[in-house]
C-alpha positions in Angstrom: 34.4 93.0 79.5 37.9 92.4 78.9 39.8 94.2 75.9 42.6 93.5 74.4 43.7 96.8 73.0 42.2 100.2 72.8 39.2 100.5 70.4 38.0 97.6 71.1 38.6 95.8 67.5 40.3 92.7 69.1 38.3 90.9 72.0 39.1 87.6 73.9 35.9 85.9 74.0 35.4 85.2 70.8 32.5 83.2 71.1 30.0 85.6 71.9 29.1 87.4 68.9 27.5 89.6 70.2 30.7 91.1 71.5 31.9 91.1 67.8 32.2 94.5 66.3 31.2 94.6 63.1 33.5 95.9 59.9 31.4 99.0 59.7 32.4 99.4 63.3 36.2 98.7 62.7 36.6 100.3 59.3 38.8 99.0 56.7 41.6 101.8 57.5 41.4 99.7 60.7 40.8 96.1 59.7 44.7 94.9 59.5 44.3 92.5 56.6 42.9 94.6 54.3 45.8 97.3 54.9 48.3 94.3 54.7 46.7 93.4 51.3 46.4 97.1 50.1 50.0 97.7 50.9 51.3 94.2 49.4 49.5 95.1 46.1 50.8 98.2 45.7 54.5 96.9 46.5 53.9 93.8 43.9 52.9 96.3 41.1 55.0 98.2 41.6 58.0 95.5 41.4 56.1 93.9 38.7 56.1 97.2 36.6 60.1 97.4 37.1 60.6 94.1 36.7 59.4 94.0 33.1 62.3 95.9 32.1 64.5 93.5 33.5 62.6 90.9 31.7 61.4 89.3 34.9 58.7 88.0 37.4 57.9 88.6 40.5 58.1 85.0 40.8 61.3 84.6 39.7 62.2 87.5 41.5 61.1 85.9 44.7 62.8 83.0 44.5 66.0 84.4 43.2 65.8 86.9 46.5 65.6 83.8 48.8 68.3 82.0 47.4 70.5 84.6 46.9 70.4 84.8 51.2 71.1 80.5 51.6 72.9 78.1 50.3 70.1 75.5 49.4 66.7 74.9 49.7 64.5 72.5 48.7 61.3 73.3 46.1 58.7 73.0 49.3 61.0 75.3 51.4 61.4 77.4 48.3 57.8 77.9 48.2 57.3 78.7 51.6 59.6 81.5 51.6 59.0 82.6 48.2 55.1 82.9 48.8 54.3 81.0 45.7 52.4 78.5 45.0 54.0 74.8 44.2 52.7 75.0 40.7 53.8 78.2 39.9 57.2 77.6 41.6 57.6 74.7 39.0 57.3 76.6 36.0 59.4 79.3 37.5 62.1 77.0 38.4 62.2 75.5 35.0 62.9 78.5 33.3 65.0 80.0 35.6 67.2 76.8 35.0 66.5 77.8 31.5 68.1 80.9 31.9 71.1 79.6 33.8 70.3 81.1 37.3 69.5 78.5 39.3 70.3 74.2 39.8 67.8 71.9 41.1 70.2 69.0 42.1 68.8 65.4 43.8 70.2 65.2 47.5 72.7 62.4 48.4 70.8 60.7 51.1 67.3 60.9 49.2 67.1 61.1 45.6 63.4 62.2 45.4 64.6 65.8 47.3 66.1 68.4 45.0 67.8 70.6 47.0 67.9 74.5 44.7 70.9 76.8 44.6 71.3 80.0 42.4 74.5 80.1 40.3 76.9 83.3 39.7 74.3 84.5 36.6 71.0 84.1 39.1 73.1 86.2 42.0 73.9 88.7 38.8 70.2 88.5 37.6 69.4 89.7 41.6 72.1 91.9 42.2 70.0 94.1 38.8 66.4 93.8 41.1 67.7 94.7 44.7 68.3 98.1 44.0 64.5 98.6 43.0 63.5 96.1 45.6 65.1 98.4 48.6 63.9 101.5 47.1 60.5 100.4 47.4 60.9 99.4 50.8 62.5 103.0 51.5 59.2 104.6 49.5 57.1 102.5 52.1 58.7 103.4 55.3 59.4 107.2 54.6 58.9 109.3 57.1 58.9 106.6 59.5 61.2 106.6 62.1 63.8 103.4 62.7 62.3 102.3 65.6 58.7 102.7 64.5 60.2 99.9 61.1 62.0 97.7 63.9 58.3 97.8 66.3 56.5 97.0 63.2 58.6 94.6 61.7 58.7 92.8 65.2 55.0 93.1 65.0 54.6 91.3 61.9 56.8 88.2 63.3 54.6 88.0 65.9 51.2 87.9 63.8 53.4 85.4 60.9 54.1 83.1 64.4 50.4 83.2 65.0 49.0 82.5 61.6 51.5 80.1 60.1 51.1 76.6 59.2 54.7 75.4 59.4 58.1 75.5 61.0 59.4 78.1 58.1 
């Protein structure tokens, strides 16, 4: 039988379940998507907590984040690399235009695209979150060893490549 890494949690021929280990087996301190999601909700409370104070939303927060690294983006590339649903995205961009931190502008060559671009007050607005944003990121990866973050961020691009449903 072929493996494809020690402990046989991952196996190649995946359809023969009878080679299928079962979660009991595995163990949620080794099932990956579980620790993904235990990890993620942890970091998104604990933004969401600091982010009241700042009278913000992770949402907002998101989006502000993305465009504060690009020029432009449209409202489906927004919610791509925002992780936010379309819907959700809406209201948020509405009120963040409210607030005076982003334009939604209609492109040249096709009207229907509004291309989104944070002003001076939304760069402002994230310049007040980073701080906490990078702290966290420090609180996760304490104790952890440069090249261990680089190995597992690398790993993680790999697994988005896998699992994606677009170019982005």
């Amino acid at each position: 039988m072929e493996e494809r890494f020690s402990g046989a949690i991952l196996r190649t021929k995946r359809e023969d379940t009878d080679l299928l280990p079962s979660l009991g087996e595995i163990g949620l301190n080794n099932f990956a998507p579980y620790l993904m999601n235990r990890l993620m909700a942890r970091y998104n409370a604990n933004m969401a907590e600091e982010l009241k104070s700042l009278d913000m939303t992770t949402a907002k927060m998101r989006a502000l984040a993305v465009l504060s690294i690009t020029s432009s983006v449209t409202i489906n590339e927004l919610s791509v690399f925002a992780v936010t649903e379309q819907s959700t995205l809406s209201r948020t961009l509405d009120s963040l235009e409210e607030q005076g931190f982003i334009r939604r502008q209609p492109r040249a060559e096709d009207m229907r695209v509004r291309d989104v671009t944070i002003t001076e007050e939304g760069r402002a607005a994230f310049d007040q979150v980073w701080p906490t944003m990078y702290e966290f990121l420090l609180q996760m990866f304490d104790g952890i060893p440069e090249d261990e973050h680089r190995a597992f961020v690398a790993t993680l691009q790999k697994i988005l490549r896998n699992v994606r449903k677009n170019e982005i």
